[in-house]
Each structure stands twice: as structure tokens, then as C-alpha cells.
C-alpha positions, 0 to 999 in steps of 0.5 A: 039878310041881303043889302036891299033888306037890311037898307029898306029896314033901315029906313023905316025904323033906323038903326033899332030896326037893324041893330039885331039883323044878321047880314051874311054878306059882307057887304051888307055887314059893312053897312051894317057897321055904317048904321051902328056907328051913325048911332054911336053904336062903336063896339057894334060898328067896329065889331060889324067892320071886323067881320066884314074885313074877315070876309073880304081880306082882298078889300082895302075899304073893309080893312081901312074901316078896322084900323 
């Protein structure tokens, strides 16, 4: 599921429409993790931010989002 998908979801039925998506970017992961901790979601948001983190060791925001 790509970043465009995974927003347009979102906006229609919010976190529960996307909660079980499986984004294959890390992009769309991290936001991911974003939708998960606005729903005070933590676990998800934090397991979401690893995976993104792990994907892209190069970004210091992914990194940051784990710390």
C-alpha cells in the first residue's frame, strides 16, 4: 500500500480503516506510525517507527521517531 492509499483510506474511516494496512515503504510506514500514535495507539506507533527507522537507517527523522 503506497502513501497516497493509505492517506485516502485514512480519510475516510481514520485510524480503524488503516490500522491493519501493510504500507511496504518506508514512508508510508511512518505515517503510519503517525495515524497510530494520534489514536494513542503506542505499541502500534512505535512498532510502525521501528520498522520505518530499519528501512531507512540514512533518516534522522525515522531514527529520532524511535528514541
Amino acid at each position: 500500500m503506497t502513501l497516497t492509499e493509505l492517506w485516502q483510506q485514512y480519510q475516510t474511516g481514520g485510524y480503524v480503516a488503516v490500522k491493519d494496512a501493510q504500507p511496504t515503504d518506508a514512508q508510508a510506514i511512518f505515517y503510519l506510525a503517525l495515524a497510530a500514535f494520534a489514536a494513542d495507539e503506542f505499541t502500534a506507533a512505535l512498532a510502525h517507527a521501528r520498522t520505518a527507522a530499519a528501512q531507512t537507517p540514512v533518516s534522522r527523522v525515522y531514527a529520532e521517531a524511535v528514541t
